[in-house]
C-alpha positions in Angstrom: 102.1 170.3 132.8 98.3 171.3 132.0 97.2 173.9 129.7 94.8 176.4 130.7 92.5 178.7 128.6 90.3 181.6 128.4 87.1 180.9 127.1 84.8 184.6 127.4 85.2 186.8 124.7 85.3 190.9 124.3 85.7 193.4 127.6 82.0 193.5 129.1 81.1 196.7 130.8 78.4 195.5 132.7 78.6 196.7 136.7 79.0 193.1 137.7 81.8 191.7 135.2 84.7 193.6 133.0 86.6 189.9 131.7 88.8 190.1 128.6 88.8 187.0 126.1 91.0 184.1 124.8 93.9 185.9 123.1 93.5 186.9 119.6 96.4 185.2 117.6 98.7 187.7 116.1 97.5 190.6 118.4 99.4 192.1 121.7 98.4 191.1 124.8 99.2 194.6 126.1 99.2 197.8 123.6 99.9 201.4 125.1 99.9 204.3 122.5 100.7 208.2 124.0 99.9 207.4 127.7 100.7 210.1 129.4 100.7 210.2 133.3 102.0 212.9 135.6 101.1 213.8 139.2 101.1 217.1 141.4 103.4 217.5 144.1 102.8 220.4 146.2 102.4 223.6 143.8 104.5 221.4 140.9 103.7 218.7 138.6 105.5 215.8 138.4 105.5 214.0 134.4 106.4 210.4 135.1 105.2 209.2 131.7 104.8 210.8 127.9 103.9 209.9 125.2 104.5 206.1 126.1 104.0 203.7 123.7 104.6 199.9 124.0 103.5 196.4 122.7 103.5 193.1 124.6 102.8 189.5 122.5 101.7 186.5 124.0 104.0 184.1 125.5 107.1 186.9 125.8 108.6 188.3 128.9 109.5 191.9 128.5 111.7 193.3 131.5 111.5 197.3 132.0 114.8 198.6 134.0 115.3 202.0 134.8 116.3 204.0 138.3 114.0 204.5 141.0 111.2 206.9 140.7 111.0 206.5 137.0 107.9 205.2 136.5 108.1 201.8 136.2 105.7 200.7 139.0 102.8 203.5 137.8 103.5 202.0 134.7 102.2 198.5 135.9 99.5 200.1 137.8 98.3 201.1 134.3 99.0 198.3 132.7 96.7 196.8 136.0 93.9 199.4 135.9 94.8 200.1 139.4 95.5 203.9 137.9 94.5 205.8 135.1 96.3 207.3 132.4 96.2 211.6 131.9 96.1 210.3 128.2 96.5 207.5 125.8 94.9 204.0 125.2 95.6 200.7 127.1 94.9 198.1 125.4 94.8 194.3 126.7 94.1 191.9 124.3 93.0 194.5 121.4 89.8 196.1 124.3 90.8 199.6 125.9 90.4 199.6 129.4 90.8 203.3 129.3 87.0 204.4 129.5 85.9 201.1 132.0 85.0 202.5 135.9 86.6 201.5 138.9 84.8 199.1 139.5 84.9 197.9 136.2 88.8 198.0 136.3 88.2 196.2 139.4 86.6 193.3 138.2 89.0 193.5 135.0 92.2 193.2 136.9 90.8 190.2 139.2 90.1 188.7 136.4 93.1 189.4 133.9 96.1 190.3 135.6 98.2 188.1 138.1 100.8 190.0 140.3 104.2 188.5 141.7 105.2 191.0 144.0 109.0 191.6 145.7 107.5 190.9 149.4 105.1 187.9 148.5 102.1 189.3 150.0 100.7 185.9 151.0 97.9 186.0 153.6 99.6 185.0 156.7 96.4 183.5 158.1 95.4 181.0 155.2 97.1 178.2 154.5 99.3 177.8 151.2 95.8 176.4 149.1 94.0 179.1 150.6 96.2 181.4 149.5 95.4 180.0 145.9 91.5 179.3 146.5 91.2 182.8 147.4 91.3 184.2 143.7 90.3 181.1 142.3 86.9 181.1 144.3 86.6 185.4 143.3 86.7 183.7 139.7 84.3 180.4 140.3 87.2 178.2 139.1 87.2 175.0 139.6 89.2 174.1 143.0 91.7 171.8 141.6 93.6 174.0 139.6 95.0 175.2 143.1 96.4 171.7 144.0 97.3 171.7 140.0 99.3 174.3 140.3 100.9 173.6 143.5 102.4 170.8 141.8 103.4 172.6 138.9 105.5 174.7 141.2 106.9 171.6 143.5 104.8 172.2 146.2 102.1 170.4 146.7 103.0 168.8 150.0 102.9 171.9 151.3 99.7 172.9 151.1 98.4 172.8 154.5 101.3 175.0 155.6 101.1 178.3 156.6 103.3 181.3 154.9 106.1 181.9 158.0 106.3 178.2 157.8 108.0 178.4 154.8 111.5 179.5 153.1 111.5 183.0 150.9 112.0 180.5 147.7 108.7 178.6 149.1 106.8 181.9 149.4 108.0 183.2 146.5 106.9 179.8 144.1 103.2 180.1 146.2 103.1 183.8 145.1 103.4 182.7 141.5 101.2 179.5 141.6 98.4 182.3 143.5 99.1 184.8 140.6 98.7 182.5 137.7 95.6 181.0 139.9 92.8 182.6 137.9 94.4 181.9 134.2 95.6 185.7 133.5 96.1 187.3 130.3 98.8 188.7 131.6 101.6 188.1 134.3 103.0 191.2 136.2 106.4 191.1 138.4 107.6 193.9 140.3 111.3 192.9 141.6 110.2 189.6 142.1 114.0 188.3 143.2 114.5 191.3 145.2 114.4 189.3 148.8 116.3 186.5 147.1 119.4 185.1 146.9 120.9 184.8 143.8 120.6 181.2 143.2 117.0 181.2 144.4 116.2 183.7 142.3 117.0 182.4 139.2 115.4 179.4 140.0 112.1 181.6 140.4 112.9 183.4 136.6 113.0 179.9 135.2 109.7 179.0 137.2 107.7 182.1 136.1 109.4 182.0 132.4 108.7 178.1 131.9 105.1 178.8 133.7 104.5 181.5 131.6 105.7 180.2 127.9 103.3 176.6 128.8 100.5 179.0 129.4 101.0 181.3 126.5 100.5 184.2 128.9 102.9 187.6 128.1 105.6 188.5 131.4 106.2 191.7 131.9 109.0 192.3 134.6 110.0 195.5 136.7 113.9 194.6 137.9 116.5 196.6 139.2 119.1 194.4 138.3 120.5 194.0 134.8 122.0 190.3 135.7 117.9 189.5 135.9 117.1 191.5 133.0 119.1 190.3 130.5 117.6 186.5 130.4 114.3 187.9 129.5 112.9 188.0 125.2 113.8 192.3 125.7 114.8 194.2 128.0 113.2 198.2 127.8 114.7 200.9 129.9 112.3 203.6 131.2 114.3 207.2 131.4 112.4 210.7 131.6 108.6 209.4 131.1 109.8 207.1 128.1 110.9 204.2 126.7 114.5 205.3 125.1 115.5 202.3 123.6 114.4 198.8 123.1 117.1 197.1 123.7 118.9 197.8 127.5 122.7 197.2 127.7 123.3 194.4 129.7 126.7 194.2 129.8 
């Protein structure tokens, strides 16, 4: 399977371009130390995370379990830049994306982080390459990587097909073929086997694992189930703004 690698270096903050580097060996991909986060609801406030501090390395995939409304989705909107923390430092790749503007966290994000999301999110009017062109073009990559990719993922006959033309295991491998498009840092999943069956979906955690590992690029993985968590390097469980314990019981 081909290789692919970064090749700018250091978070810019020009207006036009915020890009993070090749990974620095020995260094997280992700770092979080004291993010806080908290929202107001009504007349109340609402902590969802404090004093959160976490480390992703290269080539691991971290799930995060917890129950619902406990913060694990604002935590990968974070992680993303899609959201700002109250407090803390995010790190990605030893640069803080803490201080960059929206638009810089914009251009950050389409850059560094690839999404696989629970309901695919494929454009329903572009074809399965356009699908994967789209982020690659953002990026000025080099087309093939989309028909590269395709292959990696056991699709490439597919590629002129639209989304509702194909199964929920189909969508699903052309979600992660279109999030690993533009070469990310960094690979975020939120319930990615939720609309799957159980078989499908662990063929889509050995995909995005063996995907992930070739490409050196960290996994980090919201689930609710503990059946997908426990394949993963760690499993962290999120409970009252924090991470309580590093090591979830699986059992």
């Amino acid at each position: 399977m081909c290789q692919w690698h970064q090749t700018a270096s250091h978070v810019t903050t020009s207006p036009w371009r915020a890009t993070i580097t090749a990974m620095e060996p020995d260094q997280p991909v992700v770092s979080l130390r004291g993010v806080d986060r908290s929202y107001r609801e009504g007349d109340r406030t609402r902590v969802v995370l404090h004093g959160l501090d976490l480390d992703v390395q290269p080539g691991e995939w971290v799930a995060l379990v917890g129950r619902s409304g406990c913060g694990k989705s604002t935590l990968l909107n974070l992680i993303s830049g899609i959201d700002r923390p109250d407090s803390g430092d995010i790190r990605v790749n030893g640069s803080s994306i803490t201080r960059l503007t929206e638009r810089e966290r914009t251009l950050f994000r389409r850059r560094n982080i690839g999404f696989v999301y629970q309901f695919f999110n494929l454009i329903p009017t572009l074809t399965v390459v356009e699908n994967l062109l789209l982020p690659i073009e953002l990026n000025r990559l080099d087309h093939a990587r989309a028909y590269e990719l395709l292959a990696a993922v056991g699709l490439e006959d597919r590629h002129a097909s639209f989304p509702d033309r194909l199964s929920g295991g189909e969508q699903q491998r052309v979600a992660i073929a279109r999030a690993l498009a533009h070469d990310p840092l960094l690979l975020l999943a939120d319930e990615p086997t939720g609309n799957l069956d159980s078989t499908t979906g662990d063929q889509m955690l050995r995909l995005m694992e063996s995907l992930a590992r070739t490409t050196r690029r960290a996994l980090l993985m919201v689930t609710h189930s503990y059946d997908v968590a426990r394949q993963a390097d760690r499993v962290l469980t999120l409970e009252n703004g924090r991470i309580v314990n590093k090591q979830a019981e699986t059992d």
